[in-house]
C-alpha positions as CSV (number, residue, x, y, z in Angstrom):
1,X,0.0,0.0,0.0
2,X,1.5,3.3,-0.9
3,X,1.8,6.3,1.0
4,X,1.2,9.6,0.0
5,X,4.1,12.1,0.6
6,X,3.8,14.2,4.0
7,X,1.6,17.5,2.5
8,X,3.5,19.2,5.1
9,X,7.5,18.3,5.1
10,X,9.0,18.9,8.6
11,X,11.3,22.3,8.8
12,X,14.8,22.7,10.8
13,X,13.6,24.4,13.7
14,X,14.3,27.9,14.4
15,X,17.6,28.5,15.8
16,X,19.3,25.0,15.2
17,X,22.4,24.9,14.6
18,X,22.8,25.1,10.4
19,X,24.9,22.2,9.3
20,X,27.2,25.3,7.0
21,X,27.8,26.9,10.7
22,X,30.0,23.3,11.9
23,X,31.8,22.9,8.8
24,X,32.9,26.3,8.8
25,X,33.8,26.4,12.2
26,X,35.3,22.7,11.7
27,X,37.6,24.3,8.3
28,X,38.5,27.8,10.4
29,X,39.4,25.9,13.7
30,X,41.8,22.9,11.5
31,X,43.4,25.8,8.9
32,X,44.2,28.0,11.9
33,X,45.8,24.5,14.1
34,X,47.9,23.9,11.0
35,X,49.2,27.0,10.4
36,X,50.2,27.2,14.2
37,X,52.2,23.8,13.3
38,X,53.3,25.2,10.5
39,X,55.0,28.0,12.7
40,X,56.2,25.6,15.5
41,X,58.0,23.5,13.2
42,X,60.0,26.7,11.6
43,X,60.6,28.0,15.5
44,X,63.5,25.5,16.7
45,X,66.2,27.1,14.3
46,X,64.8,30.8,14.6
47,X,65.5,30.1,18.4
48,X,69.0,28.5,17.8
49,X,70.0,31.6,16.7
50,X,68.4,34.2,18.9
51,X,70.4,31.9,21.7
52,X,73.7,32.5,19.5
53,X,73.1,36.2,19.4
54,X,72.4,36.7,23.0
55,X,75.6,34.3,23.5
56,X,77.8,36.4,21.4
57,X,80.5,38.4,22.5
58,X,82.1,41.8,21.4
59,X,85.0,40.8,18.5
60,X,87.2,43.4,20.8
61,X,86.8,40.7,23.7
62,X,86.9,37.3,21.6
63,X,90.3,35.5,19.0
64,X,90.7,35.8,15.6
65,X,88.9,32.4,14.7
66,X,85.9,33.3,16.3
67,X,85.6,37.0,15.2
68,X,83.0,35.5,12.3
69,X,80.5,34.8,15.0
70,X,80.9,37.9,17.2
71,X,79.2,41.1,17.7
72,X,81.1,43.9,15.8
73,X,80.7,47.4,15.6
74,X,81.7,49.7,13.1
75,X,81.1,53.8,11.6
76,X,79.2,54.8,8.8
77,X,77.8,57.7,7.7
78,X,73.9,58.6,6.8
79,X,73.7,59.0,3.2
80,X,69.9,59.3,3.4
81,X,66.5,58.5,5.2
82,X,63.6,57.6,4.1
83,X,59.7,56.1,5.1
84,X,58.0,53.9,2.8
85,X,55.0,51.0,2.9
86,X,55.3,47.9,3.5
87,X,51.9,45.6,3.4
88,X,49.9,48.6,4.8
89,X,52.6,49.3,7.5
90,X,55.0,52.3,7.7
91,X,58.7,51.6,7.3
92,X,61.4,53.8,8.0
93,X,64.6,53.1,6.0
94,X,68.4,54.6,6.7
95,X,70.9,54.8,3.7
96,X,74.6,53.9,5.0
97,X,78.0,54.2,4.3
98,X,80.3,51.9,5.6
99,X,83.0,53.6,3.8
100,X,84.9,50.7,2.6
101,X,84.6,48.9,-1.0
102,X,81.3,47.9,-0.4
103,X,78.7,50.3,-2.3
104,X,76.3,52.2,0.2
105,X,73.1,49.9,2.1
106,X,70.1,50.3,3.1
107,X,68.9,48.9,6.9
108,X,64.7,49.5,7.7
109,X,64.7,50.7,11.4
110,X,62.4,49.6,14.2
111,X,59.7,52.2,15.1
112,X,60.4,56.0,14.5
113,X,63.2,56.7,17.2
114,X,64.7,57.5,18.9
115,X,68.0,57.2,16.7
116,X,66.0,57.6,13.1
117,X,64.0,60.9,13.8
118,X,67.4,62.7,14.8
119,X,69.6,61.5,11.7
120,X,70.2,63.7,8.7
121,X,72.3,62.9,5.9
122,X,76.0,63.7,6.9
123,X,75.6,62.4,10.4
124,X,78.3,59.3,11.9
125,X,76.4,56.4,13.3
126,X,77.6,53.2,14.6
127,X,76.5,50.5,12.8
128,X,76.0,46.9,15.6
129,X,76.0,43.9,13.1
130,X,76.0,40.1,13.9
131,X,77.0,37.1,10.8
132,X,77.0,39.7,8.4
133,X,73.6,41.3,9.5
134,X,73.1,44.7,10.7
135,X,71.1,44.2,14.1
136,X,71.0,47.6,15.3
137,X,72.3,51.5,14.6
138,X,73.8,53.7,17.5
139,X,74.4,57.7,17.3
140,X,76.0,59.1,20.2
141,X,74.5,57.3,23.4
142,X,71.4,56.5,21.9
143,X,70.3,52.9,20.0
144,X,67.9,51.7,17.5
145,X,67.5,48.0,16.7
146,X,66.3,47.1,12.6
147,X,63.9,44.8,12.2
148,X,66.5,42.3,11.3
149,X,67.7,41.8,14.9
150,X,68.2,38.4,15.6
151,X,65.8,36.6,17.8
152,X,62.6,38.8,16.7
153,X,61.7,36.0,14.3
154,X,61.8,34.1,17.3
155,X,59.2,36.0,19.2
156,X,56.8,36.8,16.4
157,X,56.5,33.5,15.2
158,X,56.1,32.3,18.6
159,X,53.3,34.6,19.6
160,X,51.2,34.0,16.6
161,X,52.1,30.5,16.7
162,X,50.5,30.4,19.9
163,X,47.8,32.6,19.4
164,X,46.5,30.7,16.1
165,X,46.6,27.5,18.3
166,X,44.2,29.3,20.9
167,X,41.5,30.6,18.4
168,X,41.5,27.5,16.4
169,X,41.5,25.2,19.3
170,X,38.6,27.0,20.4
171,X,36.9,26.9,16.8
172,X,37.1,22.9,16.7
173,X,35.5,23.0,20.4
174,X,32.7,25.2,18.9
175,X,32.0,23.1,16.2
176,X,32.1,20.3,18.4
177,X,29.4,21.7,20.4
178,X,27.3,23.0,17.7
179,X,27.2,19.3,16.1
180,X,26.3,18.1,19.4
181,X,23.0,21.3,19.6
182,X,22.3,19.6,16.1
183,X,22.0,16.4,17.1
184,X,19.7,16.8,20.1
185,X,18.0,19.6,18.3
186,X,18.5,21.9,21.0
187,X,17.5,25.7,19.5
188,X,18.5,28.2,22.5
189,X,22.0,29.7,22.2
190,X,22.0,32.5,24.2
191,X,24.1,35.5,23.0
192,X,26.3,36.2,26.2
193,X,27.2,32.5,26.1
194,X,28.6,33.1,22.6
195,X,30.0,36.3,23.6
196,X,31.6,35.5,27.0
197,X,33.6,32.4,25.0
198,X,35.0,34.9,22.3
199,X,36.7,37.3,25.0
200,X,38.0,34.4,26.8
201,X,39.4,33.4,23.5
202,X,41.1,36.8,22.7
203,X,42.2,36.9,26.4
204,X,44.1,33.8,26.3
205,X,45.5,34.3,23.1
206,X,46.8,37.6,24.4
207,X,48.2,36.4,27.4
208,X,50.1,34.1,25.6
209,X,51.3,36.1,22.5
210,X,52.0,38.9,25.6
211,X,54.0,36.3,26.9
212,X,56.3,35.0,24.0
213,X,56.9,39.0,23.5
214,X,57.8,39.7,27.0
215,X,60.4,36.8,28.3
216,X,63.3,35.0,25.6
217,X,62.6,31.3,27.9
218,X,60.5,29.1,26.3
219,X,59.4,27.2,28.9
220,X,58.4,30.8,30.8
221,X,56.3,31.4,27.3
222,X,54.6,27.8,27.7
223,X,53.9,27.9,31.3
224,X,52.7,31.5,30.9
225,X,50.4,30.7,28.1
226,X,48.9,27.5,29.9
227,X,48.0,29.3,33.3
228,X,46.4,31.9,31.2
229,X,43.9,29.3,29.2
230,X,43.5,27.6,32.5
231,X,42.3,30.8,34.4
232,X,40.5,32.0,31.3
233,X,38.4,29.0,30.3
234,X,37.7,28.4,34.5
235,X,36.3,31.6,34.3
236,X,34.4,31.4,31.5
237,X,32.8,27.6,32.8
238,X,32.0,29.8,36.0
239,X,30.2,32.6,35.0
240,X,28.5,30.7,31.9
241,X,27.2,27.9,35.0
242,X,26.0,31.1,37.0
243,X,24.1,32.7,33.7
244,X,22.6,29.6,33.4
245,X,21.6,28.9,36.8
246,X,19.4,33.0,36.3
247,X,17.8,31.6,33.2
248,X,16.4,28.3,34.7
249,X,15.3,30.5,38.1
């Protein structure tokens, strides 16, 4: 005996979770873990040689065979400055003059000053370079690293590193849960629940990326970053339990 189809087909319920929502948080939350790896796995020899540089000693204080690996110091004079672009970002660039055989280089400073907003073309600077690298640019008593100082690799990869594992750890948790509101059909997601989760996320991810910018130990960066997830998401399971305990009252 044949059945006549149901006149009046069965709609998702308003305010379930849509099944786009979990694969999108599902994609987000893996492409954001593996770009994290991506970073970790490039960090080991970024922080071999920030150890080097901090290791290194003045060539005035070290032997001949070691001079290739020590931090020298030599004058130059400003030929010109500059501030250009760079993905959005303003760079500011010095012109140098080692006055040797070498034509004149070009290094792109850290920040504005407080060595690059005083030089004018003419001026002697120190130049601080490490394997061949200029690290950093003195005039008089003041100092101003480039952005090619050993070790800043290092950090930046570590702090997004870290902070791309928080938010995409926390994106394959929410997609996670959102397959589980789909499969007991559960419609009510309250708005601070999603909100109070997203500033636990960015507070983590701060704290750790804070971290990895703030102290050169590793283990300090890790242990750092873990108590902050723990205290975060602790606080987050509390006051989400106490919203949810004034709902059902």
């Amino acid at each position: 005996m044949n059945q006549s189809p149901d006149p009046w087909p069965q709609q998702q319920p308003t305010g379930l979770p849509s099944l786009k929502g979990v694969v999108f948080a599902s994609v987000v939350g893996s492409v954001l873990v593996l770009a994290a790896a991506v970073l970790f796995a490039l960090l080991p020899g970024a922080l071999s040689e920030a150890a080097d540089f901090r290791a290194a000693r003045p060539c005035s204080e070290v032997s001949a065979p070691e001079s290739g690996d020590c931090l020298s110091e030599w004058p130059a004079t400003v030929v010109s400055t500059g501030t250009g672009r760079s993905n959005k970002a303003v760079t500011n660039w010095v012109t140098l003059d080692g006055e040797a055989e070498e034509p004149p280089f070009r290094v792109r400073m850290r920040g504005h000053g407080p060595v690059w907003e005083k030089l004018a073309p003419g001026d002697r600077v120190t130049v601080l370079s490490w394997r061949d690298v200029v690290w950093a640019v003195e005039a008089g008593e003041l100092r101003q690293d480039t952005t090619d100082e050993p070790g800043r690799h290092a950090t930046v990869r570590l702090a997004v590193g870290l902070a791309l594992l928080i938010v995409g750890s926390v994106f394959l948790r929410g997609a996670g849960w959102l397959h589980r509101r789909r499969a007991t059909r559960a419609t009510d997601t309250p708005t601070a629940q999603v909100v109070v989760v997203m500033a636990a996320t960015l507070l983590a991810a701060g704290i750790a990326a804070t971290a990895a910018t703030a102290t050169d130990t590793l283990w300090l960066v890790l242990l750092v970053a873990a108590a902050g997830c723990a205290a975060a998401w602790t606080a987050t399971a509390l006051l989400l339990r106490g919203l949810a305990r004034r709902r059902t009252a």
